[in-house]
CHARMM-style PDB file with segment names, atoms N, HN, CA, C and O in Angstrom:
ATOM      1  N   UNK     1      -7.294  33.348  -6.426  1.00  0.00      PROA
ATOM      2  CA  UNK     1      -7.497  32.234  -7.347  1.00  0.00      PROA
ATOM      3  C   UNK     1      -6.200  31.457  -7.549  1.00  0.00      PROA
ATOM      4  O   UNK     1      -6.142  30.232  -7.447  1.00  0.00      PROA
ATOM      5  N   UNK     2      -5.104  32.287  -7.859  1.00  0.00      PROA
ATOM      6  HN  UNK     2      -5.151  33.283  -7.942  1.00  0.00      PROA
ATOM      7  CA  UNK     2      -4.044  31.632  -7.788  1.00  0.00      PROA
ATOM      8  C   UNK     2      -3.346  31.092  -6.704  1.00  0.00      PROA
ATOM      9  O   UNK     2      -2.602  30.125  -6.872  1.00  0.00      PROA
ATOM     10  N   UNK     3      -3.484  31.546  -5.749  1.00  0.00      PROA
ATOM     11  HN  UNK     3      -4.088  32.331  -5.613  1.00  0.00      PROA
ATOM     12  CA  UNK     3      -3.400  30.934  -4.069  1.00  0.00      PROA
ATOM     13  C   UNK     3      -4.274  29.665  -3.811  1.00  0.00      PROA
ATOM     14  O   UNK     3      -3.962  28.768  -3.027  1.00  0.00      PROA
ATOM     15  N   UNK     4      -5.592  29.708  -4.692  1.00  0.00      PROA
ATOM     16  HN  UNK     4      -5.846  30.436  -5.329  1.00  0.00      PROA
ATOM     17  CA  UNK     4      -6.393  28.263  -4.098  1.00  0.00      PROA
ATOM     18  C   UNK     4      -5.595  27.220  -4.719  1.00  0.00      PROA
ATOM     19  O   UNK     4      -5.109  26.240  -4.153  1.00  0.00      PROA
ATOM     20  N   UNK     5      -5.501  27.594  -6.157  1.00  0.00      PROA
ATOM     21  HN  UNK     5      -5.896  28.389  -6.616  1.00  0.00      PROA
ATOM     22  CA  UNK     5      -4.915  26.940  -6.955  1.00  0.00      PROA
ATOM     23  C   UNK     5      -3.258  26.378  -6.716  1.00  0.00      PROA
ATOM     24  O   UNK     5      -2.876  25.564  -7.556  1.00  0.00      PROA
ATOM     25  N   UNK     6      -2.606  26.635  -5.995  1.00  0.00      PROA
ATOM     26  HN  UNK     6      -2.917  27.297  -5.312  1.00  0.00      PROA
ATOM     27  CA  UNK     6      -1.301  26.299  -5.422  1.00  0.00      PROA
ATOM     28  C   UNK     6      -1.619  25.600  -4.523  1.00  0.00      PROA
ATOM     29  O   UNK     6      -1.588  24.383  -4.704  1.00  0.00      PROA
ATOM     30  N   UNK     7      -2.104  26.231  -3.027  1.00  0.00      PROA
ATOM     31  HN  UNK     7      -2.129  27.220  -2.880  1.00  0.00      PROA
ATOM     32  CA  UNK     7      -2.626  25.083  -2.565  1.00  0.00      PROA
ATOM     33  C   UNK     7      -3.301  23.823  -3.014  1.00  0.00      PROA
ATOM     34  O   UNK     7      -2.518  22.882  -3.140  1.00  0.00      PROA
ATOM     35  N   UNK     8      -4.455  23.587  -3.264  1.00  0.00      PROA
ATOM     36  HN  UNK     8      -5.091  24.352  -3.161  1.00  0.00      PROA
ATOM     37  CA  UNK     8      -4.961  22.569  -4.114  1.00  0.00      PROA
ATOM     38  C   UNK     8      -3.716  22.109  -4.930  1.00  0.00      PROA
ATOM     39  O   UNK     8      -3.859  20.896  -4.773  1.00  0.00      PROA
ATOM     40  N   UNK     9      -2.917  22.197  -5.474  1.00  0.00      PROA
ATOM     41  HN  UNK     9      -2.800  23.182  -5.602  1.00  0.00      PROA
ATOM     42  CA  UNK     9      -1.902  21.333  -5.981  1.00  0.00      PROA
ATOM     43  C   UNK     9      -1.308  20.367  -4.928  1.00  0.00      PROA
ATOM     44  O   UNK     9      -1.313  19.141  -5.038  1.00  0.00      PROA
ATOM     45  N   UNK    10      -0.720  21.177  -3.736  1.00  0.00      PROA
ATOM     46  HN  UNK    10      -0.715  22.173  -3.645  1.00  0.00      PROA
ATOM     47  CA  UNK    10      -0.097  21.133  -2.517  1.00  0.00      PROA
ATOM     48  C   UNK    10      -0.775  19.823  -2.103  1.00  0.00      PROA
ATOM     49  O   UNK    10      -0.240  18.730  -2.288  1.00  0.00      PROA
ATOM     50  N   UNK    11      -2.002  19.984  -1.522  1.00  0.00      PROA
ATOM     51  HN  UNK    11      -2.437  20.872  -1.372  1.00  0.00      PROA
ATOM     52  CA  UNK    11      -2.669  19.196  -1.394  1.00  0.00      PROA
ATOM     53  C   UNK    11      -3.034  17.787  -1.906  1.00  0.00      PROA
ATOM     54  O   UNK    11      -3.282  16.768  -1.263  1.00  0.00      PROA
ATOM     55  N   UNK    12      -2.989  18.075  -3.677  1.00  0.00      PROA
ATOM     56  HN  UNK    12      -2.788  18.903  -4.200  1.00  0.00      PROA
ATOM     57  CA  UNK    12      -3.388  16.852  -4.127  1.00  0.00      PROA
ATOM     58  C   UNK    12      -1.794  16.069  -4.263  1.00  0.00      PROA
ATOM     59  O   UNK    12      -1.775  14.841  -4.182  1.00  0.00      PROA
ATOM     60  N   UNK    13      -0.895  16.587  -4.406  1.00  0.00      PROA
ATOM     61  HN  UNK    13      -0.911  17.584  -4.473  1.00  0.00      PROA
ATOM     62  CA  UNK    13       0.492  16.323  -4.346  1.00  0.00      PROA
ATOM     63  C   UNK    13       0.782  15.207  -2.549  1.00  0.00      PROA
ATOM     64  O   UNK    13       1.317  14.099  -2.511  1.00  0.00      PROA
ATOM     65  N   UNK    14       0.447  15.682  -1.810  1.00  0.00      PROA
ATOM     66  HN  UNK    14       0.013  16.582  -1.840  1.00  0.00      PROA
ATOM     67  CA  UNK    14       0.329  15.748  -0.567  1.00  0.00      PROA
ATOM     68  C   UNK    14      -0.049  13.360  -0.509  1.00  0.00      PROA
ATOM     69  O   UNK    14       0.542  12.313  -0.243  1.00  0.00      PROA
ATOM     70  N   UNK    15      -1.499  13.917  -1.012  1.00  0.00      PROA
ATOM     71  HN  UNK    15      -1.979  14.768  -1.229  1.00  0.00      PROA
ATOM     72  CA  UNK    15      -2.467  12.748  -1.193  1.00  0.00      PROA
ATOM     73  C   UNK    15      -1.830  11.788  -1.607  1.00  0.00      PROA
ATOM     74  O   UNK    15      -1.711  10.671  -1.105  1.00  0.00      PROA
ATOM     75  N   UNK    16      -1.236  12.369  -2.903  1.00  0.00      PROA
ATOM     76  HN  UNK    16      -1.333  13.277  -3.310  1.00  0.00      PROA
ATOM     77  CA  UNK    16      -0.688  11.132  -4.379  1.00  0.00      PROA
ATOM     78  C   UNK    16       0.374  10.600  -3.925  1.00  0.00      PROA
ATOM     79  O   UNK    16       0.659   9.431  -4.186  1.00  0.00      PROA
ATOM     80  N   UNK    17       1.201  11.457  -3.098  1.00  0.00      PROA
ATOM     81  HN  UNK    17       0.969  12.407  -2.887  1.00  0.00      PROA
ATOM     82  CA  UNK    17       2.409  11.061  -2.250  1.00  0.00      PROA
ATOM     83  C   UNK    17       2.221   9.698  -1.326  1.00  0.00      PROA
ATOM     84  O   UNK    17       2.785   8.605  -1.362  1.00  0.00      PROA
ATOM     85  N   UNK    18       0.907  10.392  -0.263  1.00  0.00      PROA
ATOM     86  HN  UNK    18       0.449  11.281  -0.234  1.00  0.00      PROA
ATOM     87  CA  UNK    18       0.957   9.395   0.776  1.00  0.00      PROA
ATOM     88  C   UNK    18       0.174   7.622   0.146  1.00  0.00      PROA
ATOM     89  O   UNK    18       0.328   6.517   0.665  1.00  0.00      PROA
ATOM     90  N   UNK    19      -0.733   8.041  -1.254  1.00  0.00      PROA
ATOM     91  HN  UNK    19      -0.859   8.939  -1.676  1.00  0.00      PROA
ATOM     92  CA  UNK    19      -1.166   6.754  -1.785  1.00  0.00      PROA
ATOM     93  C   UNK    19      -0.076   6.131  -2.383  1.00  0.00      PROA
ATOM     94  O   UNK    19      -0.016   4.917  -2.190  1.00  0.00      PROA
ATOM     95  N   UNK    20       0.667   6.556  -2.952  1.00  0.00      PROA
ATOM     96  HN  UNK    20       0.618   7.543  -3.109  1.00  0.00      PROA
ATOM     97  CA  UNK    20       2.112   5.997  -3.534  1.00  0.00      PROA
ATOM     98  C   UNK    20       2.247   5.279  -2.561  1.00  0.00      PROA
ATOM     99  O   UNK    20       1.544   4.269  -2.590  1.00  0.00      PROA
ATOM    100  N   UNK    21       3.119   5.450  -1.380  1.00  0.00      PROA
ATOM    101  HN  UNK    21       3.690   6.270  -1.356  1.00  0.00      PROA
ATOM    102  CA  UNK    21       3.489   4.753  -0.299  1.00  0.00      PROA
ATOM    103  C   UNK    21       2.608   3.910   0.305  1.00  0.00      PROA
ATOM    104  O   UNK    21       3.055   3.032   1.042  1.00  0.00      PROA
ATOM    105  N   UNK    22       1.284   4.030   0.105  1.00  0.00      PROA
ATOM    106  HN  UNK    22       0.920   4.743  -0.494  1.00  0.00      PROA
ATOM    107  CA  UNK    22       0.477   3.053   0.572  1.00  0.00      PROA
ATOM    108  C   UNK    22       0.633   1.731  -0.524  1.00  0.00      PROA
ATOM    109  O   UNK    22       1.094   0.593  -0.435  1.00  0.00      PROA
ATOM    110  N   UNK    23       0.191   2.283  -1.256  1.00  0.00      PROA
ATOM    111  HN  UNK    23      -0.183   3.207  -1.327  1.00  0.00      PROA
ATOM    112  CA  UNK    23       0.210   0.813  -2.348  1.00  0.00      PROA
ATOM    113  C   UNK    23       1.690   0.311  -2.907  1.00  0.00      PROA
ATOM    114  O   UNK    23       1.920  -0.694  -3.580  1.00  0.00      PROA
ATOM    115  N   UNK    24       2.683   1.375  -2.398  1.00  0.00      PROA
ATOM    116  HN  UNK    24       2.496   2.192  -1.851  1.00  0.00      PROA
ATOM    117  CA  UNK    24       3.922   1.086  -2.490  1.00  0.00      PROA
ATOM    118  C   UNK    24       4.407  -0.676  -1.386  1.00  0.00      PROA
ATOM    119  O   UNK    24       5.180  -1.601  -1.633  1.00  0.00      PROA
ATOM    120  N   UNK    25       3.542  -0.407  -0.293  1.00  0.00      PROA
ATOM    121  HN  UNK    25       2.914   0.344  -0.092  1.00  0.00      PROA
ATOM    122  CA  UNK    25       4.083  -1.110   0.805  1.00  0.00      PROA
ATOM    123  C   UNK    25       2.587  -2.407   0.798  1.00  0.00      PROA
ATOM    124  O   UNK    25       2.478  -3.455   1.434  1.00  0.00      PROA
ATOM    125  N   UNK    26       1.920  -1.952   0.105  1.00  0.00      PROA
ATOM    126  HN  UNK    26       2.008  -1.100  -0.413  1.00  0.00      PROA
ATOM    127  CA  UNK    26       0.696  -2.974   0.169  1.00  0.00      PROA
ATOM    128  C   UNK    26       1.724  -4.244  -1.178  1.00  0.00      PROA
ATOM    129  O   UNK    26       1.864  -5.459  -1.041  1.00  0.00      PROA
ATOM    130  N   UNK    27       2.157  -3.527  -2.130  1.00  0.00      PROA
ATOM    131  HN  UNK    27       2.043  -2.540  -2.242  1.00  0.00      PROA
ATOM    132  CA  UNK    27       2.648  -4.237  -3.341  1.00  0.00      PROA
ATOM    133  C   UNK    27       3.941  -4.994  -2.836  1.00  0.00      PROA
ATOM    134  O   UNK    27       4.336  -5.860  -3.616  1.00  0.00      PROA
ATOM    135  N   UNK    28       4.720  -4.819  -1.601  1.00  0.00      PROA
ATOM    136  HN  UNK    28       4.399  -4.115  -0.967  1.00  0.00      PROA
ATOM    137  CA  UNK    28       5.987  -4.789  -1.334  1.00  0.00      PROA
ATOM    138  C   UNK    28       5.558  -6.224  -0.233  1.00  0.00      PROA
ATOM    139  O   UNK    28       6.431  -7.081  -0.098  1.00  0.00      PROA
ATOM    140  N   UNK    29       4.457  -6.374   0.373  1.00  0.00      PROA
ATOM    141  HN  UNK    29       3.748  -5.677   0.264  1.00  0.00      PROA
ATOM    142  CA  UNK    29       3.808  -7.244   1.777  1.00  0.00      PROA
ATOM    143  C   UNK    29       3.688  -8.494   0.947  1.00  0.00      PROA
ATOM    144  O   UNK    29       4.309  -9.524   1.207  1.00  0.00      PROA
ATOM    145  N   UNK    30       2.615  -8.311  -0.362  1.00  0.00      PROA
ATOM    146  HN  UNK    30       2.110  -7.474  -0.573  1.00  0.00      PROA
ATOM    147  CA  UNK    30       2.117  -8.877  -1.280  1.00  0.00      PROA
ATOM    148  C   UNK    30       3.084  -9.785  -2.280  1.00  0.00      PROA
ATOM    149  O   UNK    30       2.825 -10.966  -2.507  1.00  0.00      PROA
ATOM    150  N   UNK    31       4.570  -8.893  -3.020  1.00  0.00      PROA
ATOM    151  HN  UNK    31       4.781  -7.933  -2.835  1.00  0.00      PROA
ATOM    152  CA  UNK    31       5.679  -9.873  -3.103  1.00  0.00      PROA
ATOM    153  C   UNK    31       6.459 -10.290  -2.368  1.00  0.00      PROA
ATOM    154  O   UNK    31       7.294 -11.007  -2.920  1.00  0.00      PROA
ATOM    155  N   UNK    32       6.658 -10.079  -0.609  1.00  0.00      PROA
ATOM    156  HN  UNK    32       5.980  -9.497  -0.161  1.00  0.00      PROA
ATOM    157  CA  UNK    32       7.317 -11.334   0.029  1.00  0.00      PROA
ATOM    158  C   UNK    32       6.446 -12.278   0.714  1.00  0.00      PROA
ATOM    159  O   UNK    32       6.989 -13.137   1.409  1.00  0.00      PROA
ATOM    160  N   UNK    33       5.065 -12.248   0.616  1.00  0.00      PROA
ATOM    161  HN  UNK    33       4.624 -11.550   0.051  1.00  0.00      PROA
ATOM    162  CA  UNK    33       3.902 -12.800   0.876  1.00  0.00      PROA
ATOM    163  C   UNK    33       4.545 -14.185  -0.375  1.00  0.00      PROA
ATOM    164  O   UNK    33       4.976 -15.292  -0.051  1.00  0.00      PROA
ATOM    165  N   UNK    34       4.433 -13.730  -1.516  1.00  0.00      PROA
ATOM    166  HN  UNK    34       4.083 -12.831  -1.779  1.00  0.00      PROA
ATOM    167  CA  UNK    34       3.880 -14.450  -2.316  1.00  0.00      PROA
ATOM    168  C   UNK    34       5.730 -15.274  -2.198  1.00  0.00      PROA
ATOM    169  O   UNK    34       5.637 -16.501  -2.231  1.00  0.00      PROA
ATOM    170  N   UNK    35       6.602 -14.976  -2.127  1.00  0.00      PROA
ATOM    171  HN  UNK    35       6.677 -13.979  -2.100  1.00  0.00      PROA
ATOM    172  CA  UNK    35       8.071 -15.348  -1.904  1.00  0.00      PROA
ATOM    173  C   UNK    35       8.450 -16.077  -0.929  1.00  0.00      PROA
ATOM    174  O   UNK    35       9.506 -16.707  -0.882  1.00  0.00      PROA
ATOM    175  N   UNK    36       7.366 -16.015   0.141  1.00  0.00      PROA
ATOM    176  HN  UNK    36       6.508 -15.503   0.103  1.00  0.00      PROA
ATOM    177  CA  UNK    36       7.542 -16.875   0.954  1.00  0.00      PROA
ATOM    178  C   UNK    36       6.367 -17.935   1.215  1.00  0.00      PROA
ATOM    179  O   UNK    36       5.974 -18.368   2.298  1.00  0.00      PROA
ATOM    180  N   UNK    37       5.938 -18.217  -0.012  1.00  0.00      PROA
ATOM    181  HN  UNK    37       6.257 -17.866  -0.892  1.00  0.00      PROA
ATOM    182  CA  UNK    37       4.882 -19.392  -0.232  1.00  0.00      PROA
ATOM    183  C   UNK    37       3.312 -18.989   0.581  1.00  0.00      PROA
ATOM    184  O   UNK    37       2.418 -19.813   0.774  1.00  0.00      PROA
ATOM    185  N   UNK    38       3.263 -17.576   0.966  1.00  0.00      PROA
ATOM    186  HN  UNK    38       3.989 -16.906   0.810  1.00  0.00      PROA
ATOM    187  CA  UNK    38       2.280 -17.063   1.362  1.00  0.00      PROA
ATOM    188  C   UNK    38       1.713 -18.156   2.863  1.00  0.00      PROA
ATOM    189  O   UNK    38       0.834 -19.017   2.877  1.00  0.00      PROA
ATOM    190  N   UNK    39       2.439 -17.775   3.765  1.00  0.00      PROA
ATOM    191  HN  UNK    39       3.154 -17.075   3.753  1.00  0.00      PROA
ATOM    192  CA  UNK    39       2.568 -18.632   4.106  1.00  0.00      PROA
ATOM    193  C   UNK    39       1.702 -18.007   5.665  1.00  0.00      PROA
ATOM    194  O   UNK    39       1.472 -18.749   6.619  1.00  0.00      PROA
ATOM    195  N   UNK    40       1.445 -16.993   5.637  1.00  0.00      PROA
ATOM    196  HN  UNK    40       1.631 -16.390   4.862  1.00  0.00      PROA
ATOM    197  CA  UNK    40       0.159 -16.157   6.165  1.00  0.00      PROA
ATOM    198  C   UNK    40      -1.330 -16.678   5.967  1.00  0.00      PROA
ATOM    199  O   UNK    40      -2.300 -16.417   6.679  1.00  0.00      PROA
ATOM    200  N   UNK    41      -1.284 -17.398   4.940  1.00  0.00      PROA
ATOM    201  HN  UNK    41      -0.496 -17.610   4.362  1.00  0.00      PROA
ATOM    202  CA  UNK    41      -2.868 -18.206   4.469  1.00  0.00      PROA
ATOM    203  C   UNK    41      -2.381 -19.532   4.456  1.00  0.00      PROA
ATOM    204  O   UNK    41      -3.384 -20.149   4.098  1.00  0.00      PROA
ATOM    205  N   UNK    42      -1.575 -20.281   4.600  1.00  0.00      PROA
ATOM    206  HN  UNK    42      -0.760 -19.780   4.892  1.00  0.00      PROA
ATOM    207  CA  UNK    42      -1.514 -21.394   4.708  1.00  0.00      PROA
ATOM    208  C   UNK    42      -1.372 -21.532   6.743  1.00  0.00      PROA
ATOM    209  O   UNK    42      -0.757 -22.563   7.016  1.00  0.00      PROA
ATOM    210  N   UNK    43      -1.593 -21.122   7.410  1.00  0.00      PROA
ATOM    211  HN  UNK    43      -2.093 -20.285   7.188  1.00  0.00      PROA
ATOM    212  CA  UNK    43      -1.619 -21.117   8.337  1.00  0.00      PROA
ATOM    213  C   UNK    43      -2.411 -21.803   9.421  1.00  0.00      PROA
ATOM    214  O   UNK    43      -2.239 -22.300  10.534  1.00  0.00      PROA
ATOM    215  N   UNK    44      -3.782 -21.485   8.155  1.00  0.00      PROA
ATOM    216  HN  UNK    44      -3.922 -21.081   7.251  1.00  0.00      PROA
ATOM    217  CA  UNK    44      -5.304 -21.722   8.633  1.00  0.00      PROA
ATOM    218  C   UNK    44      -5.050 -23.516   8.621  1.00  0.00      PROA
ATOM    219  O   UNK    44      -5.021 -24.246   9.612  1.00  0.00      PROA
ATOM    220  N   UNK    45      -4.898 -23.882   7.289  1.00  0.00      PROA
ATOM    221  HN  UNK    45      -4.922 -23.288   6.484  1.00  0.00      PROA
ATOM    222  CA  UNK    45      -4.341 -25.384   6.772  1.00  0.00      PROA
ATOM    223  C   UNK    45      -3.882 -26.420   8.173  1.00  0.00      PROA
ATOM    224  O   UNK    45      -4.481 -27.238   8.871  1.00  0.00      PROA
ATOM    225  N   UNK    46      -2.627 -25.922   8.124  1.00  0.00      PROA
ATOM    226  HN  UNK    46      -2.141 -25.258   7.556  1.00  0.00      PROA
ATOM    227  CA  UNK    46      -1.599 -26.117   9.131  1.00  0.00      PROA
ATOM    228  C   UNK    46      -2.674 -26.474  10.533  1.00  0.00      PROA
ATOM    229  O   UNK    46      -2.753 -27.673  10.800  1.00  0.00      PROA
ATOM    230  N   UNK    47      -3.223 -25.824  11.132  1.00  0.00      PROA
ATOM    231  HN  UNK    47      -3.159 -24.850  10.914  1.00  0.00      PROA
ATOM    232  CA  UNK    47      -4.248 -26.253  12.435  1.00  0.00      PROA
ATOM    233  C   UNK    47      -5.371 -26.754  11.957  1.00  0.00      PROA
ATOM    234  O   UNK    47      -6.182 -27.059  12.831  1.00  0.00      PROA
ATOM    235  N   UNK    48      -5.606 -26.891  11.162  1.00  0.00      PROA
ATOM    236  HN  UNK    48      -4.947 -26.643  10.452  1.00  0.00      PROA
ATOM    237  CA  UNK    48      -6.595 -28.696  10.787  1.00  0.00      PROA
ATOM    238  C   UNK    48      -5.961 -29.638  10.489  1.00  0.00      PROA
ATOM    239  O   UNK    48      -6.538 -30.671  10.148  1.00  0.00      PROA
ATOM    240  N   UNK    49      -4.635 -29.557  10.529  1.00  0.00      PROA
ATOM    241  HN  UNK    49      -4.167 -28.718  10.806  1.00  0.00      PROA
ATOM    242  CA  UNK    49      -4.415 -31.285  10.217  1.00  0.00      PROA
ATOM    243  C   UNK    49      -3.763 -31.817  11.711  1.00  0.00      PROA
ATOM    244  OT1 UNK    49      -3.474 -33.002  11.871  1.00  0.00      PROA
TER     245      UNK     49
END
């Protein structure tokens, strides 16, 4: 019981870690997105005129 229970920490530790870094780098795309006038969606713009 106490062995599942360590693991299962391990594990959810594991998870919370790798979502950190996900939304770490989703939040990080998102402020030089937005710093550089988002300029990834203005793109579309740009080839219709």
């Amino acid at each position: 019981s106490q062995e599942n229970e360590s693991e299962d920490f391990k594990n959810f530790r594991y998870k919370l870690k790798e979502l950190t870094n996900v939304t770490k780098n989703y939040f990080e795309n998102l402020v030089r997105g937005l710093a550089n006038g988002l300029s990834e969606v203005n793109c579309e713009n740009e080839l219709k005129s």
